[in-house]
C-alpha positions in Angstrom: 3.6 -11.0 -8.2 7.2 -11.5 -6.9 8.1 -13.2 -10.1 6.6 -9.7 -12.0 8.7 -7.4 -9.7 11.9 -9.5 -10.0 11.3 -9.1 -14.0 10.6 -5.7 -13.9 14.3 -5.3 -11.7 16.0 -7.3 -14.3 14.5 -5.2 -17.1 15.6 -1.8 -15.4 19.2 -3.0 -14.8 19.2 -3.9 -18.2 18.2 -0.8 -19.8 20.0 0.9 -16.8 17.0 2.9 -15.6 18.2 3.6 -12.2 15.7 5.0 -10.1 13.0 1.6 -11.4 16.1 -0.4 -10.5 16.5 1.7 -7.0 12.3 1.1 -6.3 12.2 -2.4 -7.0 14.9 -3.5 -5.4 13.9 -1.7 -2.2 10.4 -3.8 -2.3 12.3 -6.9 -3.6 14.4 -6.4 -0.2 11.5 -5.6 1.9 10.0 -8.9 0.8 13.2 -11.2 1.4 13.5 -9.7 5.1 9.4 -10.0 5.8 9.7 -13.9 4.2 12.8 -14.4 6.6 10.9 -12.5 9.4 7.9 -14.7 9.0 9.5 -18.4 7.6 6.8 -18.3 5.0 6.6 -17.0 1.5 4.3 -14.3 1.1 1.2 -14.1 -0.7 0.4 -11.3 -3.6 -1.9 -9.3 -0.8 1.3 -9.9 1.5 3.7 -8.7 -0.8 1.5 -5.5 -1.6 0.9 -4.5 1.6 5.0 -5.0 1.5 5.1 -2.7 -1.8 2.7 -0.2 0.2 5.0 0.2 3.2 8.2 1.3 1.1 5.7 3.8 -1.0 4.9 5.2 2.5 9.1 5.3 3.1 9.7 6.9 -0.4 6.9 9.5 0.3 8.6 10.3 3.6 12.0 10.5 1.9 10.6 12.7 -0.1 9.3 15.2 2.0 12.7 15.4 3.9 14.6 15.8 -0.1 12.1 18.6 -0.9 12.4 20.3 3.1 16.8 19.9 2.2 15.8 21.7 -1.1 17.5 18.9 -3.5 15.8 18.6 -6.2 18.0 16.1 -8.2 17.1 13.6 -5.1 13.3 14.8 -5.1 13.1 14.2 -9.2 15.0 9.8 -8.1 12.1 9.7 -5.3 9.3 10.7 -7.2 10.6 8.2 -10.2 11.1 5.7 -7.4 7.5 6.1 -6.2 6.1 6.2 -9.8 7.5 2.7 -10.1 6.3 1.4 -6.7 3.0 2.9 -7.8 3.0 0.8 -10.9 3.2 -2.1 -8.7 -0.3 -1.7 -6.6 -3.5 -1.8 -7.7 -6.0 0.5 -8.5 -7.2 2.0 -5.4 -11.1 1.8 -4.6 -13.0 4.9 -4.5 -14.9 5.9 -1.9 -18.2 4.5 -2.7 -16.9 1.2 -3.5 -14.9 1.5 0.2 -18.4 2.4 1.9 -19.6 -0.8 -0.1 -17.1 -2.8 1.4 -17.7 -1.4 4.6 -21.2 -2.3 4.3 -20.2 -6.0 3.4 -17.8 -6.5 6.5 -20.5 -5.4 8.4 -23.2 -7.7 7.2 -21.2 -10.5 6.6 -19.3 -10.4 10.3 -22.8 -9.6 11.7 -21.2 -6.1 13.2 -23.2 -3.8 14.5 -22.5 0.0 13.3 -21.3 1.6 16.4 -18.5 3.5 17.3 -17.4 0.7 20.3 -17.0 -1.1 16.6 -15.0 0.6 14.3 -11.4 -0.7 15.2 -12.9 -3.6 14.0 -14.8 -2.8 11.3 -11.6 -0.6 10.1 -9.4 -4.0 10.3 -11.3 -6.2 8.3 -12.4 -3.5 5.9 -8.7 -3.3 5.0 -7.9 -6.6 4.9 -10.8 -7.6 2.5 -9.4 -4.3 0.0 -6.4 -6.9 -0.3 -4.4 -3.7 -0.6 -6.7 -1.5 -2.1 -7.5 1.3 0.5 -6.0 2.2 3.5 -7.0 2.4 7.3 -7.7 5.7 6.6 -9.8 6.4 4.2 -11.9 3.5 5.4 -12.0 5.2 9.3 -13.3 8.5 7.5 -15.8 6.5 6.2 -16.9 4.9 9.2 -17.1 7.7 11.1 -19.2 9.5 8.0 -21.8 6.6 8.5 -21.7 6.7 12.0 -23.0 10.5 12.0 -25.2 9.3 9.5 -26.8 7.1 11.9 
């Protein structure tokens, strides 16, 4: 996945499309200090929960360049998050999250109770590799929990 975002960098510099040049860059940079942070090179669930922390910086960037009123900036950072957003796979829906949910559960031998959900939240995530959010799945969690 590194490999594709580097390409994708080299491609925008190339046909001088700034603001994919600006967003890959940022999650190109974001990778090289987390792979210095941790002495190890990261793996593609790595790297996209890399990818999914600068879209969570853009998104806050933005709401500060729409606040200042400047649009020219709020047109970069939605292009920028538009090409971060290419990046990341398709994100689960949420019956496939409650699915998941229901997997973690079984397969960790967790039982469904609120004294739980930290848990079940955590590995939910991690077994999306990327593909929902803490979130999402804790709205979930706490809809089958009242379902109970």
């Amino acid at each position: 996945m590194k490999a594709r975002i580097k390409e994708l960098h080299i491609n925008a510099r190339k046909t001088k499309n700034k603001p994919a040049q600006e967003a890959y860059e940022a999650v190109l940079v974001a990778i090289q200090a987390k792979e210095i942070e941790s002495r190890i090179e990261l793996t593609d669930g790595e790297i996209i929960a890399v990818a999914q922390k600068v879209l969570k910086q853009l998104k806050e960037s933005l709401e500060y360049a729409t606040t200042d009123g400047n649009k020219e900036l709020v047109d970069r950072i939605h292009d920028n998050i538009n090409c971060v957003n290419s990046l990341l796979p398709q994100t689960y829906t949420d019956v496939e999250v409650v699915i998941l949910i229901k997997f973690v559960i079984d397969r960790n031998s967790i039982p469904l109770e609120k004294k739980n959900m930290g848990s079940i939240v955590k590995l939910t995530v991690v077994a999306s590799e990327g593909r929902t959010d803490s979130a999402t799945v804790a709205r979930l969690v706490k809809v089958m929990l009242d379902g109970n």
